[in-house]
C-alpha positions in Angstrom: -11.9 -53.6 -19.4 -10.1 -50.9 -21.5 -7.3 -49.2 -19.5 -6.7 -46.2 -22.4 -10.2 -44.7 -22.6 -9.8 -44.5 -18.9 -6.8 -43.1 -18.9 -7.7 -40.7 -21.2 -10.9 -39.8 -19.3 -8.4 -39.4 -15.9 -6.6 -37.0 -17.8 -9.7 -35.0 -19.1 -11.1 -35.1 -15.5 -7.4 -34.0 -14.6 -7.3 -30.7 -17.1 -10.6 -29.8 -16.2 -10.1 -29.7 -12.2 -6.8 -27.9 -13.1 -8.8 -24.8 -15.4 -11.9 -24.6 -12.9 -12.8 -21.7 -11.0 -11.7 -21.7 -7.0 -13.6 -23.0 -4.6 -15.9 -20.9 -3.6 -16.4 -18.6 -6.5 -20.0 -18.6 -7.9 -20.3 -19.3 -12.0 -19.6 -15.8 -13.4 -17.5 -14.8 -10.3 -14.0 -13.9 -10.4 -11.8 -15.5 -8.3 -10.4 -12.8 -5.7 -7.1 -10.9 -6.5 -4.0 -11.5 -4.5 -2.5 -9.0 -2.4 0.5 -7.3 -4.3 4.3 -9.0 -3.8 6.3 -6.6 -1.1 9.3 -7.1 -4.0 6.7 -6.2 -6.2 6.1 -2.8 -5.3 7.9 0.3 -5.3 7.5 2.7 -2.6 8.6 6.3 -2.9 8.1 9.4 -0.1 9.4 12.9 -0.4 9.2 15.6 1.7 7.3 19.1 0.5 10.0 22.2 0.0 7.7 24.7 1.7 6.3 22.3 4.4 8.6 20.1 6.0 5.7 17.9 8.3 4.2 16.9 4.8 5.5 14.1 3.1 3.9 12.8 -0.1 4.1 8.6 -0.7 3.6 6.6 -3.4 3.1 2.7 -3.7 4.0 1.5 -7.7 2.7 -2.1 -9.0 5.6 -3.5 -10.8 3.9 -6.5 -11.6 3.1 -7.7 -15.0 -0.6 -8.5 -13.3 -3.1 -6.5 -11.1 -2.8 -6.9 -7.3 -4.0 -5.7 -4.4 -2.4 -3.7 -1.5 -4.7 -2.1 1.4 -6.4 0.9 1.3 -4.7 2.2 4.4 -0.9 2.8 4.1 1.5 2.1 6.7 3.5 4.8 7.8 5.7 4.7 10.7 8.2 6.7 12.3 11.9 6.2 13.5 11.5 4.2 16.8 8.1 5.6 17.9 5.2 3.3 18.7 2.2 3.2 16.3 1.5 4.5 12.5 -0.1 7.6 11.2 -4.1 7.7 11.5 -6.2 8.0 8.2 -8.5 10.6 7.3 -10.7 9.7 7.6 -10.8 7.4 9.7 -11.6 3.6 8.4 -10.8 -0.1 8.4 -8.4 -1.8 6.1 -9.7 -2.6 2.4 -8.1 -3.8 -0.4 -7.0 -0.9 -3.1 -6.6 -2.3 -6.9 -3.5 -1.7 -8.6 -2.9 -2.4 -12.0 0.2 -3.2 -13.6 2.6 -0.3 -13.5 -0.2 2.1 -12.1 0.9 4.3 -8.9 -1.2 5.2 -6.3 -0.9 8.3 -3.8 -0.8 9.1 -0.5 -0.2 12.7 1.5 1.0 12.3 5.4 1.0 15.2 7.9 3.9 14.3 9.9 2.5 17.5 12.6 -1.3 17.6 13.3 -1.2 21.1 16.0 1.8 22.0 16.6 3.1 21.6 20.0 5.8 22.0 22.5 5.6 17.5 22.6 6.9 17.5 19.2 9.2 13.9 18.9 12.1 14.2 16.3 13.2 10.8 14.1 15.6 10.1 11.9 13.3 8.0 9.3 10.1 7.2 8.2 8.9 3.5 6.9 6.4 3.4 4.4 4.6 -0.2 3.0 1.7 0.0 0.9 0.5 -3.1 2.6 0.5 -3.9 6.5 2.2 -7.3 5.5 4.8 -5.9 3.7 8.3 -4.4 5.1 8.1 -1.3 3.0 11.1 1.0 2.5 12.6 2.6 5.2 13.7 6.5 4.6 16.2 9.2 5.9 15.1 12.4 7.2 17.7 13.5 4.2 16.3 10.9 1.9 12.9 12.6 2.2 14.5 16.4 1.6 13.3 17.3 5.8 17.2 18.2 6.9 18.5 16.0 9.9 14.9 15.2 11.1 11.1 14.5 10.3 9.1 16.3 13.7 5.8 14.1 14.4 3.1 14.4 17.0 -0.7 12.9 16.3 0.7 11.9 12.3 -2.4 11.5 9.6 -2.3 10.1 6.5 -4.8 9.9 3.4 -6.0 6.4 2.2 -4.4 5.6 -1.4 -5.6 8.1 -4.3 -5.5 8.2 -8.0 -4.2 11.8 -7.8 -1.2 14.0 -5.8 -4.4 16.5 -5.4 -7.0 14.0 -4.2 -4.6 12.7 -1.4 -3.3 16.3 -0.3 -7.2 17.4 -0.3 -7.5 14.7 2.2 -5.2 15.6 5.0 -6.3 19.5 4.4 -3.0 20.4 2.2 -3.2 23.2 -0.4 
């Protein structure tokens, strides 16, 4: 018996196991992207001048490769329980980013306003429920000492500042 041609077949067998598709993906099928790195993001959120209860997000892939973060941001505020609402309404989904591309989001921190109104001192944004996110002042956001919320909607990630305030009704 010749051990090197069968060691030399092991390692062929070896390199090709190593370079196949994943399990599961069909022949001409991509395997599925992963969900974008929480370190590899960068989350910004700034308040609008001329309206206070909208605050415009964004979620930046600073990756060197495409990822994935959900559809739906997470916004929460101060202490309160719960996030804002999309509009519309829908289920998670994964968004594609590319590598340095930025995607936008527009919240309305006050649906109707209302005598209930709830004051906090911050606002945590993730582009991703399994991500931290960043956690922001009321004066990091350019709102004064507070952000007022009551029934809080936010737009699924757009390509655009305007697609994302057109979907929460702003402008």
């Amino acid at each position: 018996m010749r051990v090197r041609p069968l060691l030399a077949l092991a390692a062929a067998a070896a390199a090709l196991v190593s370079v196949a598709p994943q399990a599961g993906a069909a022949d001409g099928e991509r395997a599925p992207l992963p969900t974008c790195r929480d370190s590899a993001t960068g989350i910004g959120a700034k308040a609008d001048a001329a309206d206070q209860t909208v605050v415009r997000i964004t979620v930046t892939n600073r990756a060197a490769r495409v990822c994935l973060v959900d559809r739906l941001p997470t916004v929460t505020f101060g202490e309160l329980d719960g996030a804002a609402l999309p509009v519309p309404l829908g289920e998670s989904g994964p968004y594609r980013l590319a590598p340095g591309q930025k995607a936008y989001a527009t919240v309305r921190t006050v649906g109707e306003p209302t005598a209930d109104v709830r004051r906090v001192g911050t606002v945590t944004v993730a582009g991703d429920p399994s991500h931290h996110g960043r956690t922001f002042t009321a004066r990091e956001l350019g709102a004064g000492r507070v952000v007022e919320v009551w029934e809080p909607v936010t737009s699924w990630w757009k390509p655009s500042v305007r697609a994302a305030d057109q979907a929460v009704g702003v402008g």
